[in-house]
ROZA-332207 format. One record per residue (C-alpha): x, y, z; residue in three letters. Coordinates in Angstrom, 3 decimals. Layout:
- X / Y / Z / ala $
...
***
This chain:
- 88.991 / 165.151 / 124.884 / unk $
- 92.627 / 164.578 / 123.981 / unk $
- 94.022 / 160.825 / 123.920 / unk $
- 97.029 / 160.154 / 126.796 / unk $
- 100.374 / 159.582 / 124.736 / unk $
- 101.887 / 157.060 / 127.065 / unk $
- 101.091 / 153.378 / 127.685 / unk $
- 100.525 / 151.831 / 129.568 / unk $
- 97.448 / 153.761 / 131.100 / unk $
- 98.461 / 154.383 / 135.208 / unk $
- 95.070 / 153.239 / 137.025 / unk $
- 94.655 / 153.621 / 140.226 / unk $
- 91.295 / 151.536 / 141.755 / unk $
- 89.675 / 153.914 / 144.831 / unk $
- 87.549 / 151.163 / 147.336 / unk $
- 88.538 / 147.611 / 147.470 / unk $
- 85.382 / 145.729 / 148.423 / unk $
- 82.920 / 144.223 / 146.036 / unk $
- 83.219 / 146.428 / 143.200 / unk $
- 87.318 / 147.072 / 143.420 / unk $
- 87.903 / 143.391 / 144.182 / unk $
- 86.004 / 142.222 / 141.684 / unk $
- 84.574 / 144.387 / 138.708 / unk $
- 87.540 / 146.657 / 138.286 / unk $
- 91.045 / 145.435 / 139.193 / unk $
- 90.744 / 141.865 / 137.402 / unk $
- 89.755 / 143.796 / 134.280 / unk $
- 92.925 / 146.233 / 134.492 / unk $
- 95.110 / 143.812 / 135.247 / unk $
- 94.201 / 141.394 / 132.913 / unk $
- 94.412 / 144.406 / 129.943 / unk $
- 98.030 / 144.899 / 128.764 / unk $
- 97.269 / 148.452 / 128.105 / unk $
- 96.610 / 149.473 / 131.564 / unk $
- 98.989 / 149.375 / 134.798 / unk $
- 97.189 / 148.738 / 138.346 / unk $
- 99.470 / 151.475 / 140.063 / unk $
- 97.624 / 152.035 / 143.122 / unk $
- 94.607 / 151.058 / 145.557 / unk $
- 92.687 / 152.810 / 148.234 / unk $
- 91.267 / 151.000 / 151.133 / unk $
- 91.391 / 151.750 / 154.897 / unk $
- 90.706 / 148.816 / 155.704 / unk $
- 93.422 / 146.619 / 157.293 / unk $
- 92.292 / 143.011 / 155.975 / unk $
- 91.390 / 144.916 / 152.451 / unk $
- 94.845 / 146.287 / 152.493 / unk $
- 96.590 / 142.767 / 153.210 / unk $
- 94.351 / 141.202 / 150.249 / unk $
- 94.917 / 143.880 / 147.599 / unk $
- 99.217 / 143.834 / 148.417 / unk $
- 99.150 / 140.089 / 147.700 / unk $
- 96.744 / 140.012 / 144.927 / unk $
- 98.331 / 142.917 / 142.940 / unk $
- 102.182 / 142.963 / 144.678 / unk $
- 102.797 / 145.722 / 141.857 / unk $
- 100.296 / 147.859 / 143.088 / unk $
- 100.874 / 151.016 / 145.519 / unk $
- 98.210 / 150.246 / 148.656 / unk $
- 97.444 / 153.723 / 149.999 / unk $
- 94.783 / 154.869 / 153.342 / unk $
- 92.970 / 157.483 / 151.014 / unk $
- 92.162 / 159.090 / 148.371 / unk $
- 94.092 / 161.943 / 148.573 / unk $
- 97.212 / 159.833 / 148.580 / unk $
- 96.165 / 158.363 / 145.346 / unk $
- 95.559 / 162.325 / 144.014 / unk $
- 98.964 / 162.856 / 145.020 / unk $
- 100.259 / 160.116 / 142.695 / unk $
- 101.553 / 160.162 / 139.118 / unk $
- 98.520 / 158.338 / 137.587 / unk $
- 96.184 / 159.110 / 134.452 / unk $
- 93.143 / 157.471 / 135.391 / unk $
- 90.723 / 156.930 / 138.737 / unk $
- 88.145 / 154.122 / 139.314 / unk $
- 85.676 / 154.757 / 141.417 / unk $
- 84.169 / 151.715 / 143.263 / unk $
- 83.324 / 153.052 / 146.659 / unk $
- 79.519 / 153.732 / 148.234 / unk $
- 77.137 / 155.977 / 146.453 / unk $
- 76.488 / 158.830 / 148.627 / unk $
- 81.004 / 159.556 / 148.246 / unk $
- 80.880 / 159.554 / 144.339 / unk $
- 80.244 / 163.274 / 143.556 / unk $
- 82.996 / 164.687 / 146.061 / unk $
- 85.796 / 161.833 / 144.463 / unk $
- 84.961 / 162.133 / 141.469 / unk $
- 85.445 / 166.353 / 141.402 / unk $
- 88.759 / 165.824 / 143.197 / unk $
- 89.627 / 163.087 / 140.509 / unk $
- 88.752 / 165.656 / 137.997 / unk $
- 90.900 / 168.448 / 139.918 / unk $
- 94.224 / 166.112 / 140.206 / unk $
- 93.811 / 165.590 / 135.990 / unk $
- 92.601 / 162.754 / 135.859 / unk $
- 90.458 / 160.631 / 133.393 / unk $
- 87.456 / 158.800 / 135.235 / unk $
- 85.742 / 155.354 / 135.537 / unk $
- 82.622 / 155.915 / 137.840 / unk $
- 80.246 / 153.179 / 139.580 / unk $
- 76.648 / 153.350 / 138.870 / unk $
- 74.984 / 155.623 / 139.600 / unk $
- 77.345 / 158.249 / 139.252 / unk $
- 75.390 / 160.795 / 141.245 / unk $
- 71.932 / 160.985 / 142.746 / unk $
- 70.845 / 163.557 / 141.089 / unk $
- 70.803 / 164.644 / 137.499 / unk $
- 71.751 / 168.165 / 137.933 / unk $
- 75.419 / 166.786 / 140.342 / unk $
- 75.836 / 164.360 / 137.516 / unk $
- 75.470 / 167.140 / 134.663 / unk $
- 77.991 / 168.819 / 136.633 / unk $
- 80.611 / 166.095 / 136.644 / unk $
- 79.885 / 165.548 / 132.966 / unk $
- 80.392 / 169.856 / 132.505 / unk $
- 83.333 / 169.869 / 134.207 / unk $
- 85.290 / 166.858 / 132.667 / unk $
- 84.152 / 168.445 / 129.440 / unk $
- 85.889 / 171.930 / 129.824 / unk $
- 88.984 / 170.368 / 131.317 / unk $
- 89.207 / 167.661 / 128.147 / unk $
- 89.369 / 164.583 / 130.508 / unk $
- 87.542 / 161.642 / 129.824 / unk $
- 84.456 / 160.414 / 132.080 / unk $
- 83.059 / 156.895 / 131.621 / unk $
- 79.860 / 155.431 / 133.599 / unk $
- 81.039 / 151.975 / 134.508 / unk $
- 77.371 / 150.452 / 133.013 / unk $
- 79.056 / 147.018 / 133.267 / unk $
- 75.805 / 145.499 / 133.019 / unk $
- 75.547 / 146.657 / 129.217 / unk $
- 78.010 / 143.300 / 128.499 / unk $
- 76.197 / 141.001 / 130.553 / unk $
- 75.903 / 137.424 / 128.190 / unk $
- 72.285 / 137.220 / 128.477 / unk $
- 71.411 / 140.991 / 127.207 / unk $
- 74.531 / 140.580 / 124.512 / unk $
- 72.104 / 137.779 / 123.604 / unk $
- 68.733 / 139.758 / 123.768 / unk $
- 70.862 / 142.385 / 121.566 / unk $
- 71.892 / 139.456 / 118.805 / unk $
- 68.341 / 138.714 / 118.539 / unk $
- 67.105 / 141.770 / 118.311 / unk $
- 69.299 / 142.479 / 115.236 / unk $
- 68.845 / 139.159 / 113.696 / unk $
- 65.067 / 139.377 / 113.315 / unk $
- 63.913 / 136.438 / 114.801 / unk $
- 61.291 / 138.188 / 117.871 / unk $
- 59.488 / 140.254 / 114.713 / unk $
- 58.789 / 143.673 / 116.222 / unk $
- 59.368 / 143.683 / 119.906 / unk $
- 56.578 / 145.299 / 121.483 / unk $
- 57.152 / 144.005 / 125.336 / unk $
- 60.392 / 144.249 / 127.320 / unk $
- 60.091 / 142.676 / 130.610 / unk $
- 63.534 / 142.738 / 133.110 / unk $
- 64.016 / 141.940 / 136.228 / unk $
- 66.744 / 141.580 / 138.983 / unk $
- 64.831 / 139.592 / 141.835 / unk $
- 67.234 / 138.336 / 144.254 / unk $
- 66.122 / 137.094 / 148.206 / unk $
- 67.610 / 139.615 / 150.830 / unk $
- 65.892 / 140.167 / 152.984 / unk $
- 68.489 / 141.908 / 155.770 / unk $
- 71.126 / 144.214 / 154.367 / unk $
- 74.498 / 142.638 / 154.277 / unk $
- 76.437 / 146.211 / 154.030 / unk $
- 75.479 / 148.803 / 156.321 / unk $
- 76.358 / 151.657 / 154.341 / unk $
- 72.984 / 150.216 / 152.168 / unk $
- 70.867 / 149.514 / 154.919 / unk $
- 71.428 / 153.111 / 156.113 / unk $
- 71.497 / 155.083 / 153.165 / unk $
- 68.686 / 157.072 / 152.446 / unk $
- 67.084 / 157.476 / 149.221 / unk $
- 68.706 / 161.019 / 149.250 / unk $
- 71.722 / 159.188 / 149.748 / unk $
- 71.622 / 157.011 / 147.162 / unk $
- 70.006 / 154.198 / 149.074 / unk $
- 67.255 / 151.422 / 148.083 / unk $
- 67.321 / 149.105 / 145.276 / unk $
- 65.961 / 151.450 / 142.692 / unk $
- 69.210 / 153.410 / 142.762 / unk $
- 71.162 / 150.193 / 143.104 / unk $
- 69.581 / 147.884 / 140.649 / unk $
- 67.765 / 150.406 / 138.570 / unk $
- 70.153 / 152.264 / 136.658 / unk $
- 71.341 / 148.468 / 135.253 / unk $
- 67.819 / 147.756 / 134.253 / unk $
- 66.662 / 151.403 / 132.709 / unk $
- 70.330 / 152.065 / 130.931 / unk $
- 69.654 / 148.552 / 129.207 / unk $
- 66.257 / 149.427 / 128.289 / unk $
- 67.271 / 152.590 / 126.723 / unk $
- 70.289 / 151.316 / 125.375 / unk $
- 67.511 / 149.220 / 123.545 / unk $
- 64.594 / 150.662 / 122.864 / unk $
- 65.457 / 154.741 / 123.384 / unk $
- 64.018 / 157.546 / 125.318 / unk $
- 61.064 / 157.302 / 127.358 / unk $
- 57.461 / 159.080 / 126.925 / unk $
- 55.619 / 157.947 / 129.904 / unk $
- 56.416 / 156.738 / 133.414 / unk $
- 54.561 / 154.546 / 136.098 / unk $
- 56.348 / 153.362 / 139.287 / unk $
- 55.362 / 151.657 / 142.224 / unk $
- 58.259 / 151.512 / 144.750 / unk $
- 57.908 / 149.955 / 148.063 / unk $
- 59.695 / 149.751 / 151.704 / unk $
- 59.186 / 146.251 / 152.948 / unk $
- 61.888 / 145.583 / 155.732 / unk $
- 60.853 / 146.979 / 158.863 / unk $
- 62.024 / 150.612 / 159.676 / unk $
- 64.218 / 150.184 / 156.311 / unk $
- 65.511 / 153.504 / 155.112 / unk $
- 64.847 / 153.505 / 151.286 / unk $
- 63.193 / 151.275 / 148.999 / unk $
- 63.504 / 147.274 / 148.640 / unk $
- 60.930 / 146.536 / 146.369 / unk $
- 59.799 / 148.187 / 143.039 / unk $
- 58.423 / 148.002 / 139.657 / unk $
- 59.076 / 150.522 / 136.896 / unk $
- 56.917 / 150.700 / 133.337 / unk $
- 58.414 / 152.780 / 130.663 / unk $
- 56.854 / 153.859 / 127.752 / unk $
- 58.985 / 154.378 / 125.166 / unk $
- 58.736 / 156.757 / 122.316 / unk $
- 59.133 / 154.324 / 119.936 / unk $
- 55.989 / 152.505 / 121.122 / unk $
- 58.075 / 149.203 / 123.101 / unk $
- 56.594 / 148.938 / 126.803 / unk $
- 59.338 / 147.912 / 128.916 / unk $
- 59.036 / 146.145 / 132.276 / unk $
- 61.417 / 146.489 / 135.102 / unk $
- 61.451 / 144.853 / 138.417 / unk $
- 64.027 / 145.059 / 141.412 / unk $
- 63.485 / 143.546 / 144.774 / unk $
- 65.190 / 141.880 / 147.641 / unk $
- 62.252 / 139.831 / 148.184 / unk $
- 61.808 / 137.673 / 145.876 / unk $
- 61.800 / 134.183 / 147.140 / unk $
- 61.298 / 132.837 / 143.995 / unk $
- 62.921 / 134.245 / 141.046 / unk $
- 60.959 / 135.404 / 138.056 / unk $
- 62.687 / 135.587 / 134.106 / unk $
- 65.434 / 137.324 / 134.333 / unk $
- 63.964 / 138.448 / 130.620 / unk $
- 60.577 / 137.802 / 128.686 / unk $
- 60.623 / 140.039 / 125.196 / unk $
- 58.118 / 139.340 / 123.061 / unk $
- 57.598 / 140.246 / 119.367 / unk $
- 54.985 / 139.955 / 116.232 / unk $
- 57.023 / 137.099 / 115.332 / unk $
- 58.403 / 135.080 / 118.501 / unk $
- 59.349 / 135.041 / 122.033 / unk $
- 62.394 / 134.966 / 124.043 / unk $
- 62.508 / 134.030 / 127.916 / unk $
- 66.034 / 133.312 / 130.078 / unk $
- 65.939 / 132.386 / 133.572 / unk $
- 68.991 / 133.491 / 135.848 / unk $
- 71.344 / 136.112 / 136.051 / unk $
- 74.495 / 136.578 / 134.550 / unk $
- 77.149 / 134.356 / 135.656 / unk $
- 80.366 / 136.640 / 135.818 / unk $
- 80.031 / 138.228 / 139.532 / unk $
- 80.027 / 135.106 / 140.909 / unk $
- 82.627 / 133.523 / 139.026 / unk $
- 84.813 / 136.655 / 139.641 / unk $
- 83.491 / 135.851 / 143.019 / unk $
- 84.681 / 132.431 / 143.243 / unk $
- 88.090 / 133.372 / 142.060 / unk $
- 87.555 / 133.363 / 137.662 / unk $
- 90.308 / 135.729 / 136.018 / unk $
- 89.134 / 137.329 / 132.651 / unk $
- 91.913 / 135.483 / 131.256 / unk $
- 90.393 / 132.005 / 131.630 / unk $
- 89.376 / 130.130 / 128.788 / unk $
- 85.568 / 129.216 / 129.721 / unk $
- 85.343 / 132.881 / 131.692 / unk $
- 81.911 / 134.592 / 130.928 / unk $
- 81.028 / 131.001 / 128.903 / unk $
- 77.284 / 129.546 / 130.350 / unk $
- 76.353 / 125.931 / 130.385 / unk $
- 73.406 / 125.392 / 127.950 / unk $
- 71.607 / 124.788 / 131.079 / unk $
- 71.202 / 128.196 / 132.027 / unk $
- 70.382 / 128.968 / 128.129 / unk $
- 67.040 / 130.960 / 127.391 / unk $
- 64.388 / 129.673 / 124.891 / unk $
- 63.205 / 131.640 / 121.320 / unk $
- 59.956 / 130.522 / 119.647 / unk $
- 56.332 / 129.955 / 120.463 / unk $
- 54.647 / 127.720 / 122.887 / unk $
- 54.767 / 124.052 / 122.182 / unk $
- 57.594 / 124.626 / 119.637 / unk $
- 61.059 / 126.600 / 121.923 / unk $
- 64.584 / 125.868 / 120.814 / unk $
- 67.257 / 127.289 / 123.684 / unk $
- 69.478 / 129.605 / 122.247 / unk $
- 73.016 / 129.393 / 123.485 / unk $
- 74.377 / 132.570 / 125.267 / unk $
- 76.955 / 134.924 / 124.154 / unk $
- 79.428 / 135.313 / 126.171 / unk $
- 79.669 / 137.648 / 129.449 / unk $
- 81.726 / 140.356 / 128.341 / unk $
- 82.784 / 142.757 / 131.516 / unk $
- 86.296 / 142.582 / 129.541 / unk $
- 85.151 / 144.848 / 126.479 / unk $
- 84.157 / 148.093 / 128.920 / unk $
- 87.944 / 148.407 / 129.529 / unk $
- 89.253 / 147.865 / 126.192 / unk $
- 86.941 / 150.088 / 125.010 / unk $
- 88.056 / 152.334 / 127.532 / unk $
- 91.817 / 151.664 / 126.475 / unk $
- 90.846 / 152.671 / 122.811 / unk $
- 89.422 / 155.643 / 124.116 / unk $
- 91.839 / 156.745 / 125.889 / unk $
- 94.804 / 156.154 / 123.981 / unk $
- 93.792 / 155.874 / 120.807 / unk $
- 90.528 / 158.740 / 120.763 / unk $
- 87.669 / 156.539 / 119.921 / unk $
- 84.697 / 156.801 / 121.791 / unk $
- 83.945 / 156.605 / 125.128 / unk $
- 82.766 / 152.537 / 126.123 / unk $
- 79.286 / 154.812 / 127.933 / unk $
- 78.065 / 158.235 / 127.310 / unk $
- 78.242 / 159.400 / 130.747 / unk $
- 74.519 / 161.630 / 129.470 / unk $
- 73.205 / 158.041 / 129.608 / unk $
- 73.848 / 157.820 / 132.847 / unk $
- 72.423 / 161.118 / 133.565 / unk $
- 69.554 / 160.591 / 131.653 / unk $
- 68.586 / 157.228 / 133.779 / unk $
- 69.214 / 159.503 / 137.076 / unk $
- 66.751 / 161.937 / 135.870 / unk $
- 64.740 / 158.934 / 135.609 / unk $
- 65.324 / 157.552 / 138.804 / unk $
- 64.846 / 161.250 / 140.505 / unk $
- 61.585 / 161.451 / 138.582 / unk $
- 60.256 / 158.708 / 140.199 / unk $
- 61.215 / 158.734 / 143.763 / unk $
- 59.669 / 162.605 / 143.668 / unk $
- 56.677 / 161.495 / 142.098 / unk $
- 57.089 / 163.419 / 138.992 / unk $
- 55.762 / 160.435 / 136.436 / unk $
- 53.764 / 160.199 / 133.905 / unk $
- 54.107 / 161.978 / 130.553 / unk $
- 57.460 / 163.916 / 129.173 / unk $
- 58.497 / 166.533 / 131.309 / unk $
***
């Protein structure tokens, strides 16, 4: 992988609904090293939005058009079931590649992404935003610092109350498709565990359909086993009425619990730039708690950091360091993922 000589890097952002609007073009436009050069959306209203937001920024029908432009890197923020045909034809026009999670539904498609960006020396990052949430930035701190002991028990989860499909690409999708929670939520919730505690030995799933004639999963629990001995806990559902931790760790030494998730997506959702002072920042309300029962202390919360995946990025790109995600993360967690929709759990493969 060779770094691009020119700066500023010429992005162009491919779907402009949650994901363009609000995880990828703040980022790039708030980074002096990139350029937002173009946008994709078909959508009339979309269209109108992105011109005003970004008046710099080329607003084009398709992605084709954007192929056809003189850019050096692609986002990818559109539905799952489209991301293995873009991002080949991303890869065919030369360019360097930011994909949404999951990148492909299957291990052996994303292998083959990974393959080909590797023989033609472009670049290929998973956009594993989740990795610079503030509240796992402060599981991470912990971690290092010693004060949990030996962790032992991970416990995750991503409950949120939905229970009718806003989008209907997601209430249609299949699970071949990419549909249900597990490949929505999931790859968040196992890449952090790995990213953690490393690979996994043993799997046990129990994954569940609850809306009526829904067409993929809404409901699940994941246990990992990891080779180094940690037993992590994963939950994702839309029906949670009631929230549980968003993380419980415990250790030989102490305990850490936080309630809530991360507050960037809907402060980007209410309107925050990256650029403002208290962005990413959470109140010491929302603060989790270290220590044992009858004696917890609330630990304030790094802050969110969606920022550092494109810097990273920009160092990467221009400057050769490494990649902000090892896209083989990503396709290690889809293995994962494929594993357990098929039923293949258990022990190591």
């Amino acid at each position: 992988m060779s770094a691009l000589t020119g700066r500023p890097i010429r992005a162009g952002v491919i779907g402009f609904g949650l994901s363009g609007q609000i995880f990828h073009a703040p980022f790039i436009a708030a980074n002096d090293d990139y350029s937002l050069d173009a946008i994709v959306t078909a959508n009339p209203e979309r269209a109108k939005q992105a011109s005003t937001m970004y008046p710099g920024a080329r607003i084009v029908a398709t992605p084709e058009e954007l192929f056809e432009l003189d850019l050096d890197l692609a986002v990818i923020g559109t539905p799952t079931p489209t991301h293995v045909e873009l991002g080949h034809a991303a890869l065919d026009a030369g360019l360097a590649l930011v994909m949404d999670k999951p990148m492909a539904v299957t291990e052996r498609d994303a292998i083959d992404l990974i393959e080909k960006a590797e023989r033609l020396g472009l670049p290929l990052a998973p956009f594993q935003n989740r990795r610079w949430d503030g509240d796992f930035l402060t599981v991470k701190e912990l971690m290092a610092s010693g004060a949990l002991g030996t962790v032992h028990t991970f416990e995750s989860r991503f409950d949120r109350w939905k229970p009718t499909v806003a989008k209907a690409w997601k209430g249609e999708a299949t699970t071949a498709q990419g549909g249900g929670v597990l490949y929505d939520i999931g790859p968040h919730l196992i890449d952090q565990a790995l990213h953690l505690f490393g690979p996994v030995a043993e799997v046990h799933a129990e994954i569940s359909t609850r809306r009526p004639n829904g067409a993929a999963d809404d409901d699940d629990f994941v246990s990992l086993l990891h080779e180094s001995g940690v037993r992590s806990r994963l939950w994702a559902t839309a029906w949670a009425a009631q929230a549980g931790p968003r993380f419980h760790l415990l250790g030989t030494e102490s305990a850490y619990t936080k309630w809530g998730l991360d507050s960037q997506e809907p402060a980007l959702s209410a309107g925050a730039r990256p650029s403002d002072p208290d962005y990413g920042v959470e109140p010491e309300s929302a603060w989790g708690v270290l220590g044992l029962d009858g004696a917890l202390q609330k630990v304030p919360a790094v802050r969110g950091q969606y920022d550092t995946f494109y810097a990273l990025l920009a160092d990467a790109l221009l400057r050769g360091a490494p990649l902000p995600v090892d896209p083989r993360d990503s396709a290690t967690v889809i293995g994962l993922i494929e594993r357990i929709h098929t039923g293949n759990v258990g022990g190591p493969r």
